[in-house]
PDB file of N, CA, C and O in Angstrom:
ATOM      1  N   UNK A   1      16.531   3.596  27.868  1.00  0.00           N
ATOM      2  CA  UNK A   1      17.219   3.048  26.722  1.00  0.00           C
ATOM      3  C   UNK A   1      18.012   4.168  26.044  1.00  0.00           C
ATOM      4  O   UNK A   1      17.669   5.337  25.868  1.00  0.00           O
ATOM      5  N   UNK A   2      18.958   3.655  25.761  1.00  0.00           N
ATOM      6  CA  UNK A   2      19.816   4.744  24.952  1.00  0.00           C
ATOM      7  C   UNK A   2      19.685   5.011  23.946  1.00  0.00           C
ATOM      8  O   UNK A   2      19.103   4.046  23.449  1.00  0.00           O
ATOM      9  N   UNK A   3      19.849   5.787  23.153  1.00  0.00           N
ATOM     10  CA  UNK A   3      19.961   6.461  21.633  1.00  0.00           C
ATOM     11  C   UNK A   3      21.143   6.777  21.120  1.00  0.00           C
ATOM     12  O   UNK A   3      21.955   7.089  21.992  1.00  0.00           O
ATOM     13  N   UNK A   4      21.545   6.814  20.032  1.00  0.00           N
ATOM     14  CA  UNK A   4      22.463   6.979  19.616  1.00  0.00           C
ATOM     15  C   UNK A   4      23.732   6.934  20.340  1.00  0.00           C
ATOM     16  O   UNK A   4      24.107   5.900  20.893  1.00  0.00           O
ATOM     17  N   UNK A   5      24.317   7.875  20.354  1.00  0.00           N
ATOM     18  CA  UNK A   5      25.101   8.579  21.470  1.00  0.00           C
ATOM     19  C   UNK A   5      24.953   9.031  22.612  1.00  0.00           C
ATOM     20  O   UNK A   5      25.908   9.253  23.357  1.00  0.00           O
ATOM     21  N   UNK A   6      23.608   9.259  22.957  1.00  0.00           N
ATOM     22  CA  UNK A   6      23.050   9.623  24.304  1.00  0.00           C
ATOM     23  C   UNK A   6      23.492   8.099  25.148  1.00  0.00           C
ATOM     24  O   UNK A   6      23.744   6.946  24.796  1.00  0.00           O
ATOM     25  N   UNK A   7      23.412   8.881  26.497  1.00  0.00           N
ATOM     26  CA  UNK A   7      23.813   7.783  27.547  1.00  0.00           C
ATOM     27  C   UNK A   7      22.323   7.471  28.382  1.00  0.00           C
ATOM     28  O   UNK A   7      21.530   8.403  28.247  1.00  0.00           O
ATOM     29  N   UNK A   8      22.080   6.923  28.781  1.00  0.00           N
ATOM     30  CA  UNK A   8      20.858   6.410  29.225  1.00  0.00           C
ATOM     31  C   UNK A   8      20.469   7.886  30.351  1.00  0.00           C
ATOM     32  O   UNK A   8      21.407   8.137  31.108  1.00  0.00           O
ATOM     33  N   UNK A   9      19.457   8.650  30.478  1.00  0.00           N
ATOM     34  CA  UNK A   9      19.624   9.240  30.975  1.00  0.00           C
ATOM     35  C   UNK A   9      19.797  10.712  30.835  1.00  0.00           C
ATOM     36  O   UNK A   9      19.458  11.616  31.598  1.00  0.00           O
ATOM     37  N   UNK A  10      20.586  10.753  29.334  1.00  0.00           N
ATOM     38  CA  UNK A  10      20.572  12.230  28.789  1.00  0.00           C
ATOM     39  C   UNK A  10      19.527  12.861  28.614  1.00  0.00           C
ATOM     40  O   UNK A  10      19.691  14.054  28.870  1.00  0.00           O
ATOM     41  N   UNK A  11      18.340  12.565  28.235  1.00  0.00           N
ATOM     42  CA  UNK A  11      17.835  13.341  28.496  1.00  0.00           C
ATOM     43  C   UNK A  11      17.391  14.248  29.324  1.00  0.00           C
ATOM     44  O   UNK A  11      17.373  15.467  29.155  1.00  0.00           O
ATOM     45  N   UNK A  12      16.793  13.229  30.823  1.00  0.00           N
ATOM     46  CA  UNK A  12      16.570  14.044  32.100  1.00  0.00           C
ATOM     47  C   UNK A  12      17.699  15.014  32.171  1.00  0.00           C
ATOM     48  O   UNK A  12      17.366  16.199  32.219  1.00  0.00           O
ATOM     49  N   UNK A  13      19.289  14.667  32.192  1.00  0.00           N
ATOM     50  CA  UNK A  13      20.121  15.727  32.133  1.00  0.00           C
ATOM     51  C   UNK A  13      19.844  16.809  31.790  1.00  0.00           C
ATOM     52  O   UNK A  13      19.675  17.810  32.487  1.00  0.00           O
ATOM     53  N   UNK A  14      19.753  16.641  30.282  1.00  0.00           N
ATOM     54  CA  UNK A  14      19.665  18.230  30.010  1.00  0.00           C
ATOM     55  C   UNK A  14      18.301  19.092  30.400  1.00  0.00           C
ATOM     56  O   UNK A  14      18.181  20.316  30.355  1.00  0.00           O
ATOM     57  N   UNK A  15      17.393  18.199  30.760  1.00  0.00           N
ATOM     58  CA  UNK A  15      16.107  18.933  31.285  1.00  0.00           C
ATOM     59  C   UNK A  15      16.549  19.526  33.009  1.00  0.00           C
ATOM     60  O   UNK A  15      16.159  20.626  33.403  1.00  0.00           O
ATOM     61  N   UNK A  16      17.128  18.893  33.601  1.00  0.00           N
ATOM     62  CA  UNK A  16      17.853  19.393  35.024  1.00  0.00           C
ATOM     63  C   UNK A  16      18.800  20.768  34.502  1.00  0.00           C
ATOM     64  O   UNK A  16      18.590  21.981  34.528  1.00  0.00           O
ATOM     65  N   UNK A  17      19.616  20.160  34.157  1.00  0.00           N
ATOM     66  CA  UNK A  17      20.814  21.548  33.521  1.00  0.00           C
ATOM     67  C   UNK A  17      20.297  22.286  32.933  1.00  0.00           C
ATOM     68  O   UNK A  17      20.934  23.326  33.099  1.00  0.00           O
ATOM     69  N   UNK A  18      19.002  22.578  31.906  1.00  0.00           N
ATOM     70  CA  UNK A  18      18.166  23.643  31.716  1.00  0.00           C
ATOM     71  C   UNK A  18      17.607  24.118  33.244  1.00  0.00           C
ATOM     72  O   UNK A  18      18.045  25.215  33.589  1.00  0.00           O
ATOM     73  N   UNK A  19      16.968  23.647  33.925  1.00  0.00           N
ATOM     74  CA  UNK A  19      16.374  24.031  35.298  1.00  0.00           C
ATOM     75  C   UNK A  19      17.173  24.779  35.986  1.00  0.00           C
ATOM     76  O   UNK A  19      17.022  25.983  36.191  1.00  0.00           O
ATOM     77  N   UNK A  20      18.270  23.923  36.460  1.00  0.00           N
ATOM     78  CA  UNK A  20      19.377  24.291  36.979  1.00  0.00           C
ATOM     79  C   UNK A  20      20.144  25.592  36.310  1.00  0.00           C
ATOM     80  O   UNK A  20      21.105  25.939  36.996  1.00  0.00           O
ATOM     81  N   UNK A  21      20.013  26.092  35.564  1.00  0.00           N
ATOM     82  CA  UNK A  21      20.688  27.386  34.463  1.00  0.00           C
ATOM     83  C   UNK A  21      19.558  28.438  34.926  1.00  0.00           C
ATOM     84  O   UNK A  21      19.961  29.530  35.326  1.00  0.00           O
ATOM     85  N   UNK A  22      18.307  28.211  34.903  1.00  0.00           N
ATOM     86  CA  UNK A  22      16.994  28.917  34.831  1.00  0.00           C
ATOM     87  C   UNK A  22      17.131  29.815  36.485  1.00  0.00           C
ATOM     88  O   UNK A  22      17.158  31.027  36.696  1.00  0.00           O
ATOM     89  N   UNK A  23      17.179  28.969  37.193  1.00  0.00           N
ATOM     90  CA  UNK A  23      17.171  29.255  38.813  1.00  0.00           C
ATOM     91  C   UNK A  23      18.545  29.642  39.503  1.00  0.00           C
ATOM     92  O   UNK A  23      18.654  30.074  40.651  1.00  0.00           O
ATOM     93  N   UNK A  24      19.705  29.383  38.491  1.00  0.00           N
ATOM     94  CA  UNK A  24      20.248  30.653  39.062  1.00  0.00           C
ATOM     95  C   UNK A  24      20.324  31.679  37.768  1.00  0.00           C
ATOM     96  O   UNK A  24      20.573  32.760  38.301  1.00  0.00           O
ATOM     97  N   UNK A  25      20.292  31.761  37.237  1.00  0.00           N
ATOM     98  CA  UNK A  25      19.836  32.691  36.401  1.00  0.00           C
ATOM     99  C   UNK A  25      18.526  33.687  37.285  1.00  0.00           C
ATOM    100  O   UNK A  25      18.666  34.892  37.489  1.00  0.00           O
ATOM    101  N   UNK A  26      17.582  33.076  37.621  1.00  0.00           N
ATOM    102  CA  UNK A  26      16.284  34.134  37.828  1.00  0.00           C
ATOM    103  C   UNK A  26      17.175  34.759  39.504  1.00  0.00           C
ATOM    104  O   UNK A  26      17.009  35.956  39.739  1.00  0.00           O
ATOM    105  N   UNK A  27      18.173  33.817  40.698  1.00  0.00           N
ATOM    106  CA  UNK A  27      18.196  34.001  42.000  1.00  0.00           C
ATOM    107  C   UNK A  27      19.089  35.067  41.588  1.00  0.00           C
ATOM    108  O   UNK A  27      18.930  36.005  42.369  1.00  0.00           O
ATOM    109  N   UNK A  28      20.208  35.414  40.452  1.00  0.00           N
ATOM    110  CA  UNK A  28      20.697  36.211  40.617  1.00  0.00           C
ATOM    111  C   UNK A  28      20.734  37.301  40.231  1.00  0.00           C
ATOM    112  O   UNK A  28      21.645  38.117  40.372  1.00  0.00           O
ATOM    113  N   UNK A  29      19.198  37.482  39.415  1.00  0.00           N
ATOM    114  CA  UNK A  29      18.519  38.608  39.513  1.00  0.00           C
ATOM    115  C   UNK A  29      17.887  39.775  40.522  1.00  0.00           C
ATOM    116  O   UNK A  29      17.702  40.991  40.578  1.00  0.00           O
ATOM    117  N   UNK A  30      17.692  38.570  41.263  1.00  0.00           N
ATOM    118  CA  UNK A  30      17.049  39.520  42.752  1.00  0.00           C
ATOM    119  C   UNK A  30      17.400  40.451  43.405  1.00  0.00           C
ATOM    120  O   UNK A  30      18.416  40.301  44.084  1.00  0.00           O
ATOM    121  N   UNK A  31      16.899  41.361  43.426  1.00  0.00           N
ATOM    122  CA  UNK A  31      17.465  42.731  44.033  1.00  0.00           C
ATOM    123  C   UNK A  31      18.199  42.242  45.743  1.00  0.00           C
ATOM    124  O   UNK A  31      18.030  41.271  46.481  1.00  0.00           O
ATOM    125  N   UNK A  32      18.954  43.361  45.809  1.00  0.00           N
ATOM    126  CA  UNK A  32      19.801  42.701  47.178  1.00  0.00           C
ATOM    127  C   UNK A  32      19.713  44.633  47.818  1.00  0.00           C
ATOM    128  O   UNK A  32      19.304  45.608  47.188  1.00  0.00           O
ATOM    129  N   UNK A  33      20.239  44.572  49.162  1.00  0.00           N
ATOM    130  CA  UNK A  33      20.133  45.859  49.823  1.00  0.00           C
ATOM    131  C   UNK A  33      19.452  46.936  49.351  1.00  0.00           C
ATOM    132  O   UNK A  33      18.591  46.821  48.479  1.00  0.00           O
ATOM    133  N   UNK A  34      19.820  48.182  49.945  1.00  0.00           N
ATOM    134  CA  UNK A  34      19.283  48.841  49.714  1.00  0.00           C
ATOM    135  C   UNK A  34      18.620  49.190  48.414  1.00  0.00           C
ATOM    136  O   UNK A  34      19.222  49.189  47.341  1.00  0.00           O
ATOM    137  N   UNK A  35      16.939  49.586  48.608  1.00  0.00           N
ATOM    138  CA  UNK A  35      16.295  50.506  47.638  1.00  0.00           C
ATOM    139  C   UNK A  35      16.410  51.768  47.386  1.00  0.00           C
ATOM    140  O   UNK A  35      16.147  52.748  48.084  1.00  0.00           O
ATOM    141  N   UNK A  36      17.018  51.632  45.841  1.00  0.00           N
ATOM    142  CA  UNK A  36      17.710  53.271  45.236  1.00  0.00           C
ATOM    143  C   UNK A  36      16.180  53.984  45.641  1.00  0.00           C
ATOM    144  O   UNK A  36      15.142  53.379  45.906  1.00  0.00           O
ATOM    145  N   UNK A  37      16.449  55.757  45.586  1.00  0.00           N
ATOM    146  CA  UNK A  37      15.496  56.538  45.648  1.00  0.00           C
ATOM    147  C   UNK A  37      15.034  57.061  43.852  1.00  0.00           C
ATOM    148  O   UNK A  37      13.894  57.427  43.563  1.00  0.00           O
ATOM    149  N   UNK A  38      15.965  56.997  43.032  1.00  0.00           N
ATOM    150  CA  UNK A  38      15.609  57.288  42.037  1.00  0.00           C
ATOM    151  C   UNK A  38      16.271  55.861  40.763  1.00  0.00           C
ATOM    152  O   UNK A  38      17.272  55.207  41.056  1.00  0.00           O
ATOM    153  N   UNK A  39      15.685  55.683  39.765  1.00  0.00           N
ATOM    154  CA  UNK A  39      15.984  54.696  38.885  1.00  0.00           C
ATOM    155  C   UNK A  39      17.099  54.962  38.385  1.00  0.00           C
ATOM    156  O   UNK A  39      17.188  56.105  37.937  1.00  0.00           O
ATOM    157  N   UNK A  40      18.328  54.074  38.265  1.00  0.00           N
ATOM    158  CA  UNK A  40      19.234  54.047  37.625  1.00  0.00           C
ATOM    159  C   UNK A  40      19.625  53.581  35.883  1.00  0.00           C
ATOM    160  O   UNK A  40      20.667  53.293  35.293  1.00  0.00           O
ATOM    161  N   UNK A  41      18.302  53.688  35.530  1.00  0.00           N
ATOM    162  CA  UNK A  41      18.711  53.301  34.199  1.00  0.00           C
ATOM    163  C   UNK A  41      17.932  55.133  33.280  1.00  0.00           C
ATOM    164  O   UNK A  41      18.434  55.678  32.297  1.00  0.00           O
ATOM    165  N   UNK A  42      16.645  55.630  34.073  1.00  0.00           N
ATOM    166  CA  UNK A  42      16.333  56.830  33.532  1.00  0.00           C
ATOM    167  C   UNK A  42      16.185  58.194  34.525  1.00  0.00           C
ATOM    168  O   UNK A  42      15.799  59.262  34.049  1.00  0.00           O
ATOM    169  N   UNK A  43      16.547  58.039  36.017  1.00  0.00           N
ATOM    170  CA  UNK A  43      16.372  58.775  36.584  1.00  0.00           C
ATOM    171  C   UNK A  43      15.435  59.230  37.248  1.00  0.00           C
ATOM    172  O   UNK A  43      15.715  60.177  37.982  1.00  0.00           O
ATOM    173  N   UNK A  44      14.121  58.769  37.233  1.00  0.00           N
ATOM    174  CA  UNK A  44      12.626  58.617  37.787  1.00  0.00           C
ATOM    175  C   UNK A  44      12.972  58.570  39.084  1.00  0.00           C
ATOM    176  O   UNK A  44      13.944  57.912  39.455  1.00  0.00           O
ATOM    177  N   UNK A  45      12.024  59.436  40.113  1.00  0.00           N
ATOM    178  CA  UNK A  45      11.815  58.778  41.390  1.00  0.00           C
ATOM    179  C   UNK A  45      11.410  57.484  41.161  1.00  0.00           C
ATOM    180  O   UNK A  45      10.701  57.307  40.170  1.00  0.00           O
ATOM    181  N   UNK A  46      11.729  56.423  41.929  1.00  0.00           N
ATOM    182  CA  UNK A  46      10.992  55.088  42.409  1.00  0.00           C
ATOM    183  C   UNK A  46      10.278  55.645  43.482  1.00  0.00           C
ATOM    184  O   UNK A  46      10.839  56.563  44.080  1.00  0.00           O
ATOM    185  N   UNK A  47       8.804  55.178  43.980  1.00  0.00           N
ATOM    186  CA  UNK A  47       7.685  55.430  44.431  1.00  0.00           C
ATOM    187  C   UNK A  47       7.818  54.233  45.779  1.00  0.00           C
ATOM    188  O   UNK A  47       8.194  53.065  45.873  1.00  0.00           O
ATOM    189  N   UNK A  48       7.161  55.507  46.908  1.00  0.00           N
ATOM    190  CA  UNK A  48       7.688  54.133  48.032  1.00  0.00           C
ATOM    191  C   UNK A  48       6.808  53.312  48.478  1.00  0.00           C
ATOM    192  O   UNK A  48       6.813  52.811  49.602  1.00  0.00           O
ATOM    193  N   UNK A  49       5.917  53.113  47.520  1.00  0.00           N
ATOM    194  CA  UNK A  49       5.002  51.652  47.824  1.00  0.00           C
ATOM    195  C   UNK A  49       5.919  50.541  46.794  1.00  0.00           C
ATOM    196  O   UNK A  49       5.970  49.350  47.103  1.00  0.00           O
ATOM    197  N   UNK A  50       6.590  51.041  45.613  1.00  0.00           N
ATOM    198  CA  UNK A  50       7.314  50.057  44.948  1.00  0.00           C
ATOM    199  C   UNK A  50       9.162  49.284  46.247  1.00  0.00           C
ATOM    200  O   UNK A  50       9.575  48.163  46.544  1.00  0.00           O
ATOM    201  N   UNK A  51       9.636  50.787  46.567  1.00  0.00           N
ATOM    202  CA  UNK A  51      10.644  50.345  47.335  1.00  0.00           C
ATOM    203  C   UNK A  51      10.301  49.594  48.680  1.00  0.00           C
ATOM    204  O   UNK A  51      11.285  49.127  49.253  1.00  0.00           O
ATOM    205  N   UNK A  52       9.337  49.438  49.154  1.00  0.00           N
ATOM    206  CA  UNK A  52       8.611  48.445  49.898  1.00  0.00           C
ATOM    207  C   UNK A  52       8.200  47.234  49.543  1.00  0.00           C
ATOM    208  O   UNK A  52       8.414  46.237  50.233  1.00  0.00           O
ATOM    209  N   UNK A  53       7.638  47.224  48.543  1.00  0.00           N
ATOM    210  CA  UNK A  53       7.341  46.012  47.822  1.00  0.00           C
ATOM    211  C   UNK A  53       8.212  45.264  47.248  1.00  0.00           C
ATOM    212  O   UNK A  53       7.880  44.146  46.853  1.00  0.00           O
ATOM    213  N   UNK A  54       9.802  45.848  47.052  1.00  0.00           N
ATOM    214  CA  UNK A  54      10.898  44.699  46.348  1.00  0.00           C
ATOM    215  C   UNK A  54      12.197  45.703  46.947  1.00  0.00           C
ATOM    216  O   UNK A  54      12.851  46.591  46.400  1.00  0.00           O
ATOM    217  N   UNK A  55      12.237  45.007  48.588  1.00  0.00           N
ATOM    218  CA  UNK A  55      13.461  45.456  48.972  1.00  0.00           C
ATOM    219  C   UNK A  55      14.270  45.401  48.134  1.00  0.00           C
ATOM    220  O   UNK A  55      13.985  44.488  47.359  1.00  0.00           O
ATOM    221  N   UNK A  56      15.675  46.201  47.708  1.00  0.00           N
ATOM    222  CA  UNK A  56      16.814  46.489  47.051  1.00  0.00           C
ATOM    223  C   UNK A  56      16.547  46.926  45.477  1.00  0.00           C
ATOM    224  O   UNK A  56      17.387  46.835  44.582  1.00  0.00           O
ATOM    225  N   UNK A  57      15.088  47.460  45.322  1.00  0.00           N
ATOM    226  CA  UNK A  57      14.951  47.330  43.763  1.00  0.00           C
ATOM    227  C   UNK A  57      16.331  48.912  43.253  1.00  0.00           C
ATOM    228  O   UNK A  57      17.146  49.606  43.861  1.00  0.00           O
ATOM    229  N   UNK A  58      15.966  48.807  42.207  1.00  0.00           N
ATOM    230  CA  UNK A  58      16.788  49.365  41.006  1.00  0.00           C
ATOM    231  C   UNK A  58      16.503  50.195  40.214  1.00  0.00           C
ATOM    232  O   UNK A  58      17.318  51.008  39.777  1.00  0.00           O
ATOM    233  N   UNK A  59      15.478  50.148  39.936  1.00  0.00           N
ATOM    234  CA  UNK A  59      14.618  50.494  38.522  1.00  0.00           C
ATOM    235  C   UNK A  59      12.862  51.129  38.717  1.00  0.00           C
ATOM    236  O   UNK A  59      12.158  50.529  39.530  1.00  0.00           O
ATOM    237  N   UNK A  60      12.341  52.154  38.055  1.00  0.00           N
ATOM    238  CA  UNK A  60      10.717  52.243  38.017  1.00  0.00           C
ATOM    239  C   UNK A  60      10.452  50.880  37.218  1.00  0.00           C
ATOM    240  O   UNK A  60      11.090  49.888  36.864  1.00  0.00           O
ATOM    241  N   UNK A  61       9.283  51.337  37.141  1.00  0.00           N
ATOM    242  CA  UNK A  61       8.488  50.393  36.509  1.00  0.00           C
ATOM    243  C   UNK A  61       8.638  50.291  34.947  1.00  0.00           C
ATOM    244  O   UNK A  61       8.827  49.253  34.314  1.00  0.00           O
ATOM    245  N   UNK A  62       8.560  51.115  34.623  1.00  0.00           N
ATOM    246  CA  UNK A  62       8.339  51.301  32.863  1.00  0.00           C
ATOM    247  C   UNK A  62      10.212  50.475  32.079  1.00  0.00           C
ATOM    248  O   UNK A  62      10.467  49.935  31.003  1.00  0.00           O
ATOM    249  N   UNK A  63      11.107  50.810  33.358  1.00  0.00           N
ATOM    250  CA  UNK A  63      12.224  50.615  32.983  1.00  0.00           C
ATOM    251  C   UNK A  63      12.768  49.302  33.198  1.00  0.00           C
ATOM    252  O   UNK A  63      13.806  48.877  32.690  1.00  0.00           O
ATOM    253  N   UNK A  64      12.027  48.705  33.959  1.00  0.00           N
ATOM    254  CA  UNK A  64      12.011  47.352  34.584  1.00  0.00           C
ATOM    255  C   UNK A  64      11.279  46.128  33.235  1.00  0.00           C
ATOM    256  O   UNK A  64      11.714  45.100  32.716  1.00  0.00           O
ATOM    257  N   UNK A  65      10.184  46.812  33.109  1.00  0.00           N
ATOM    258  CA  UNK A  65       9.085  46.093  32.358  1.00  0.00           C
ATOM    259  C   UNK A  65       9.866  45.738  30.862  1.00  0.00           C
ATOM    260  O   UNK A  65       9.776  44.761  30.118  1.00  0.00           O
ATOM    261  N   UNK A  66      10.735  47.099  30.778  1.00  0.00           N
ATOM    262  CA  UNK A  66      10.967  47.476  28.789  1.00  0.00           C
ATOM    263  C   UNK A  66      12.422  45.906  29.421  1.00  0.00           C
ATOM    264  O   UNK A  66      12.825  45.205  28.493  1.00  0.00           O
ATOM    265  N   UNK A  67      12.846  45.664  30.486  1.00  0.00           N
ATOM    266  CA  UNK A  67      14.170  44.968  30.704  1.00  0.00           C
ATOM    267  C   UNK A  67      13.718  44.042  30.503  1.00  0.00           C
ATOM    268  O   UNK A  67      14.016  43.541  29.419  1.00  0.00           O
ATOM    269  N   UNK A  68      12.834  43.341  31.327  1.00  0.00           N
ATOM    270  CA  UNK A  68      12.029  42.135  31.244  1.00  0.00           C
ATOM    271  C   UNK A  68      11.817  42.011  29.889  1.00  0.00           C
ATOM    272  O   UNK A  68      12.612  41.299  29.275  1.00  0.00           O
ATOM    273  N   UNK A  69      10.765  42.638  29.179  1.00  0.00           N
ATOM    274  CA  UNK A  69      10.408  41.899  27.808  1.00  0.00           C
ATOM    275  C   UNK A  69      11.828  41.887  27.172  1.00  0.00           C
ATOM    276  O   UNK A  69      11.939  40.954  26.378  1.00  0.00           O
ATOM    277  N   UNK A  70      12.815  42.562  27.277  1.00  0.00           N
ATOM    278  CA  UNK A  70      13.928  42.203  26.539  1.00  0.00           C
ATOM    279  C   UNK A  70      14.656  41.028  26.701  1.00  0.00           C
ATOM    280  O   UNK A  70      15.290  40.440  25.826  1.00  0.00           O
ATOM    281  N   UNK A  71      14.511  40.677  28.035  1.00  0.00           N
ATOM    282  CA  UNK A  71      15.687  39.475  28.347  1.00  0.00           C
ATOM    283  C   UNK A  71      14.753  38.224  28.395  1.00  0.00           C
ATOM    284  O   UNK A  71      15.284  37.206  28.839  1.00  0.00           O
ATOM    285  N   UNK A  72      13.105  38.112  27.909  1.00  0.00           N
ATOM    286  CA  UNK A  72      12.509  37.227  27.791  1.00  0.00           C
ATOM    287  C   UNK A  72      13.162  36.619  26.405  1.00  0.00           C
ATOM    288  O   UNK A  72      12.847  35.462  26.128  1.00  0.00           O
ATOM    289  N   UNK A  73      14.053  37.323  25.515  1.00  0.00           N
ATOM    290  CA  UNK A  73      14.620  36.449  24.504  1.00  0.00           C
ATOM    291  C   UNK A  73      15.589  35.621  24.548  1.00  0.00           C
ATOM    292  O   UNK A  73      15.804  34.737  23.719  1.00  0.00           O
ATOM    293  N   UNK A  74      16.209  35.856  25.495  1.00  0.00           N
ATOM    294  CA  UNK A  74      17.326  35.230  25.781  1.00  0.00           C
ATOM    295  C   UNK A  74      17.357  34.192  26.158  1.00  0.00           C
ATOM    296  O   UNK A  74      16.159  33.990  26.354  1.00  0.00           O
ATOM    297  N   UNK A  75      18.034  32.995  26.529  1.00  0.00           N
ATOM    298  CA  UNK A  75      18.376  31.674  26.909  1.00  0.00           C
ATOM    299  C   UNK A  75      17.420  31.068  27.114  1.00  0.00           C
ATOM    300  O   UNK A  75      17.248  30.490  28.188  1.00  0.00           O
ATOM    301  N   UNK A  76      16.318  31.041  25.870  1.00  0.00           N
ATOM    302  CA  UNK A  76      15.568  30.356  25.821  1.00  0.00           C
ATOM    303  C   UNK A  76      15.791  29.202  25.266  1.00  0.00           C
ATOM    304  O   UNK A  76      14.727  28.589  25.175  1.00  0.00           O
ATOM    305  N   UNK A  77      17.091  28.343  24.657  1.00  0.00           N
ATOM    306  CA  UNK A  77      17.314  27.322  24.280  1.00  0.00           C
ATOM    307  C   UNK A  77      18.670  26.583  25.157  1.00  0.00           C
ATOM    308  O   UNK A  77      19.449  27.058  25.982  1.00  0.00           O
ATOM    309  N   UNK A  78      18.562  25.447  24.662  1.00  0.00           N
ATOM    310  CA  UNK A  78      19.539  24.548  25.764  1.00  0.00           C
ATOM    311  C   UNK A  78      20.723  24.328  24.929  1.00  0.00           C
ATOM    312  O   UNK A  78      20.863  23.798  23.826  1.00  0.00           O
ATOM    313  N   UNK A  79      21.814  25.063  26.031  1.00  0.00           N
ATOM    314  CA  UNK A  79      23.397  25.140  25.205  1.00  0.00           C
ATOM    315  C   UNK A  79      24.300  23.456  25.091  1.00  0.00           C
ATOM    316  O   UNK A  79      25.336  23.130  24.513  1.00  0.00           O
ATOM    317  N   UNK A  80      23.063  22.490  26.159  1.00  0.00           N
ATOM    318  CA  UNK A  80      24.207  21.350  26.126  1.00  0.00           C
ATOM    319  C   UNK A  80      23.171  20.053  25.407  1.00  0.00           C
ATOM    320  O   UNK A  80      22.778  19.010  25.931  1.00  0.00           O
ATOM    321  N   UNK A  81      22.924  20.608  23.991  1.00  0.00           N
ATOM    322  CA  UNK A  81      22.137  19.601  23.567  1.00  0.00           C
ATOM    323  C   UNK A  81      23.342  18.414  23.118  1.00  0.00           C
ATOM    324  O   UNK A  81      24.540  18.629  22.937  1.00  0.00           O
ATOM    325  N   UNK A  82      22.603  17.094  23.004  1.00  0.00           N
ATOM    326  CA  UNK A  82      23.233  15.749  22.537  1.00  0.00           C
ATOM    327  C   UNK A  82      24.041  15.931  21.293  1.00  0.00           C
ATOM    328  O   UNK A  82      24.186  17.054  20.811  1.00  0.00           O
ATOM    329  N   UNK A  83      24.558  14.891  20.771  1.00  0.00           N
ATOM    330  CA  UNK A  83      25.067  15.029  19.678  1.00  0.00           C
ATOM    331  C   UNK A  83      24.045  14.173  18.854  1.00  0.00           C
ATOM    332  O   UNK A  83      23.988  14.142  17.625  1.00  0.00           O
ATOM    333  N   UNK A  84      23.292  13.519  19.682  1.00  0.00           N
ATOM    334  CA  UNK A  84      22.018  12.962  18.763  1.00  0.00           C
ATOM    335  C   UNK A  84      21.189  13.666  18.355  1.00  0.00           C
ATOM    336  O   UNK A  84      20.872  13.362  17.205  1.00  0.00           O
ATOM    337  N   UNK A  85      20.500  14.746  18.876  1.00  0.00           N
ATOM    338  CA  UNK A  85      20.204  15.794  18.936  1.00  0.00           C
ATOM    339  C   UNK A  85      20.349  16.999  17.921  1.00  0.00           C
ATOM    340  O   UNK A  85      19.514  17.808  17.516  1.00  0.00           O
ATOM    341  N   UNK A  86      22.333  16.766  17.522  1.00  0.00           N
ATOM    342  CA  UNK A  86      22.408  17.514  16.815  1.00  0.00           C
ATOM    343  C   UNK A  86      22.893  17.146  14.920  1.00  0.00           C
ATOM    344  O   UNK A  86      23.391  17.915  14.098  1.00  0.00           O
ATOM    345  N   UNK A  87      22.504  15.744  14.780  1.00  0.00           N
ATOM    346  CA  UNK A  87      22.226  14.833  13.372  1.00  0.00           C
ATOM    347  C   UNK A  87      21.010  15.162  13.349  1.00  0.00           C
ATOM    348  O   UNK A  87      20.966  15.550  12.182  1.00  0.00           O
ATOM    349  N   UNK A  88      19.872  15.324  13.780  1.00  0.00           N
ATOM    350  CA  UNK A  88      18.772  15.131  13.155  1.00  0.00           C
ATOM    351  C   UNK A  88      18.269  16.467  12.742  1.00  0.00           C
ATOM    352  O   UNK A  88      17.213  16.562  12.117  1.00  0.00           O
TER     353      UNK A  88
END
């Protein structure tokens, strides 16, 4: 049933198009080729049980971790909310 302005359906939408944002968002994170020998954000050797463990990485650990909790703030909300959505 519809709501307001929503079309039958909007909702699942924007729960897909959140999903859909999420997964390529996380795929194009993934490290690709070669694993650097030293971290490019502080200069650390990377350790070669880590460059084994995530072909093409980038980063140590400490520098990786401080990235992560940072970008856990980000796009945590949905850019294509309703206009019903956005009266209430």
């Amino acid at each position: 049933m519809a709501v307001g302005w929503a079309q039958d359906g909007a909702v699942q939408d924007q729960i897909d198009a959140t999903v859909d944002s999420a997964v390529k968002r996380a795929r194009s994170r993934l490290a690709q080729g070669e694993s650097l020998l030293a971290c490019e954000e502080c200069g650390e050797s990377i350790p070669e049980a880590r460059r084994r463990a995530l072909p093409g990485v980038r980063s140590c650990v400490p520098c990786q971790s401080e990235a992560d909790r940072l970008d856990v703030h980000q796009n945590l909300y949905n850019r294509r909310g309703s206009k019903d959505s956005q009266l209430k």
